[in-house]
Backbone as a ProteinNet text record, in pm:
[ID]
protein_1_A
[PRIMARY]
XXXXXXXXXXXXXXXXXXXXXXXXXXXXXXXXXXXXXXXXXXXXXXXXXXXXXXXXXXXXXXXXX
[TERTIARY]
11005.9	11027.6	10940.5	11022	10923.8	10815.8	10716.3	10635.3	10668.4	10629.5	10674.8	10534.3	10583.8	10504.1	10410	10476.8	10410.3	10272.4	10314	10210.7	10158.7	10241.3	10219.7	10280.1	10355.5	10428.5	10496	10551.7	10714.1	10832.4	10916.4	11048.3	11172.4	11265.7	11346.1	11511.4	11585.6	11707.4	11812.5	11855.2	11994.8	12112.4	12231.9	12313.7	12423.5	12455.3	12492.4	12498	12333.8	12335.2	12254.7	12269.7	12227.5	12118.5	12006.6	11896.5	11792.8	11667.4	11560	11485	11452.3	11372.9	11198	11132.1	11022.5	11011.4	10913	10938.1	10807.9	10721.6	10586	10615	10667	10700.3	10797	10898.1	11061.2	11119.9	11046.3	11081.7	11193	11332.2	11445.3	11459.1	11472.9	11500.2	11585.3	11639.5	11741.1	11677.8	11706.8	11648.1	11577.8	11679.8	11663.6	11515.3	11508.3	11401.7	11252.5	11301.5	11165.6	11114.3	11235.4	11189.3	11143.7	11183.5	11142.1	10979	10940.2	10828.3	10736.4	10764	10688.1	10628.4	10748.5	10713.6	10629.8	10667.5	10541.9	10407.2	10390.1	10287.6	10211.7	10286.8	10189.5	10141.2	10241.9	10237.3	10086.4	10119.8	9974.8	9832.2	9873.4	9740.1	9722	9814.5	9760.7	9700.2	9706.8	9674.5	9536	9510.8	9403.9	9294.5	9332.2	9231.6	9213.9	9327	9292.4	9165.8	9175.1	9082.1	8922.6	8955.5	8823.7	8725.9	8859.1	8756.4	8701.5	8783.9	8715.1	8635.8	8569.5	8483.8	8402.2	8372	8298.9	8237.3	8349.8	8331.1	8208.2	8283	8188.9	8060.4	8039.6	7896.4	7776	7839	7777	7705.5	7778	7723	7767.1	7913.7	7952.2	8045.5	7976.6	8027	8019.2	8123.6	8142.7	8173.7	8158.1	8159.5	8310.8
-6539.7	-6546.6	-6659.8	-6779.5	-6869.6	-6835.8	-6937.5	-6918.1	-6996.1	-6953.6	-6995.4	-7137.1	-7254	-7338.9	-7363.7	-7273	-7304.3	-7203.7	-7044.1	-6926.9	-6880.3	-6913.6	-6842.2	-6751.5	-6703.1	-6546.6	-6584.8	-6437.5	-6456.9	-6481	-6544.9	-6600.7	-6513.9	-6447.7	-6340.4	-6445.9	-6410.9	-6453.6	-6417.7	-6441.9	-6407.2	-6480.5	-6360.5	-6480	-6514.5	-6445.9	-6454.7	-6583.4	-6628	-6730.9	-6855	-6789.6	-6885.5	-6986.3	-6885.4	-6975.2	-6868	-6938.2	-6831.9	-6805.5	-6693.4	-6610.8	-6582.3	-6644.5	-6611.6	-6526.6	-6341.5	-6198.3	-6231.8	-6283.2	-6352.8	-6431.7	-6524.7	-6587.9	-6619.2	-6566.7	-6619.1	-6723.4	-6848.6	-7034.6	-6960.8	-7004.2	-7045.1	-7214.5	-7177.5	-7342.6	-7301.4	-7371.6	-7372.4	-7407.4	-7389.8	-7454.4	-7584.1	-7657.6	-7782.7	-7856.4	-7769.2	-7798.5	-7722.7	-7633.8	-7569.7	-7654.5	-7725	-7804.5	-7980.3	-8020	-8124.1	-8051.7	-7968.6	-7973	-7981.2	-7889.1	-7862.7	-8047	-8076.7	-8236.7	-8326.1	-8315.6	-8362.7	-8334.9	-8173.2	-8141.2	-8164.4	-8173.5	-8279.3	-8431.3	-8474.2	-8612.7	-8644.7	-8525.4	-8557.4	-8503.2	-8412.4	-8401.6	-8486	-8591.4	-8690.3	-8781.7	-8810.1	-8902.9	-8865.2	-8762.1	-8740.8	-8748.8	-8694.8	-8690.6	-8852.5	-8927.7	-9119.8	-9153.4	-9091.8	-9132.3	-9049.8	-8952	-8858.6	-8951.6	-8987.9	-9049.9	-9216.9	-9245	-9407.3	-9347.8	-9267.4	-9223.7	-9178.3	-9124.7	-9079.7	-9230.6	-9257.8	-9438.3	-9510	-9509.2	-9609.9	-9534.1	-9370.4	-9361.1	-9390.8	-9373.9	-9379.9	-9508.1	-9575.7	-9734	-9820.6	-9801.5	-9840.9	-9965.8	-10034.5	-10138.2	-10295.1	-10309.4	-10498.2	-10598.4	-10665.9	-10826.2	-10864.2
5669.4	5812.3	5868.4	5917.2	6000.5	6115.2	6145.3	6242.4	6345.3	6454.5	6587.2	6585.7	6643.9	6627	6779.8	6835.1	6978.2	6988.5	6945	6954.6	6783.3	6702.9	6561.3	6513.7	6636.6	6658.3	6531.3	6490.4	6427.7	6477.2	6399.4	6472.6	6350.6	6443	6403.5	6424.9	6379.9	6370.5	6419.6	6528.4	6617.3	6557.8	6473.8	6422.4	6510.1	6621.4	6716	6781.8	6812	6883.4	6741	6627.7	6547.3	6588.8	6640	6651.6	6592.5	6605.8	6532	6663.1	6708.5	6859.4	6846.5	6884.9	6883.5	6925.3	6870	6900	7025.8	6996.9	7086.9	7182	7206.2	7338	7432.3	7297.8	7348.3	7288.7	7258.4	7245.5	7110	7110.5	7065.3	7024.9	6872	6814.5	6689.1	6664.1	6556.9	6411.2	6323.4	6149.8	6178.6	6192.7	6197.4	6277.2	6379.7	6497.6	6437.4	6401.7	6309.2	6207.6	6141.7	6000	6088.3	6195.7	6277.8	6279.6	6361.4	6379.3	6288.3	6162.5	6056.9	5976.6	5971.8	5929.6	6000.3	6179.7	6279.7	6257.4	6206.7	6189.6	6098.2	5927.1	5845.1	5870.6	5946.7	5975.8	6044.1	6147.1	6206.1	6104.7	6029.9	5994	5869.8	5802.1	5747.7	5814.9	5893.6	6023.4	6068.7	6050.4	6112.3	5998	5888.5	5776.9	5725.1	5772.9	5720.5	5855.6	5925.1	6062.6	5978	5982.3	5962.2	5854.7	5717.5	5619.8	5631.3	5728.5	5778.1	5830.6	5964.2	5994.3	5898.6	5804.9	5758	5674.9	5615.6	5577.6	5645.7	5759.4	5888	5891	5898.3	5922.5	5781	5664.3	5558.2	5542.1	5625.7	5637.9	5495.3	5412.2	5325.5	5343.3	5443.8	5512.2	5412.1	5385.2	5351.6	5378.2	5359.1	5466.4	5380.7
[MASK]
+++++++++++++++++++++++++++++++++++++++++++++++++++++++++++++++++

């Protein structure tokens, strides 16, 4: 069962309206929009860990001309 990307909630399945229902907030998104976010969300946290380790880079003072 997916997680709701907005609260964490669980997201339940209406086949009716063929979307997945967050039981926690309500937010309605389809497969597709669940699997959009999920990919945003690694994206960013590669992004963030290339930042973190230049930072960590830059403070170590492993600096070259």
């Amino acid at each position: 069962m997916p997680r709701c990307p907005e609260c964490n909630g669980y997201m339940k399945y209406d086949r009716r309206l063929k979307v997945y229902i967050c039981t926690n907030c309500g937010l309605m998104l389809t497969r597709d929009e669940i699997e959009k976010y999920r990919r945003r969300n690694y994206v960013e946290e590669d992004e963030k860990s290339e930042i973190e380790e230049y930072y960590e880079w830059w403070i170590k003072g492993n600096k070259s001309p």
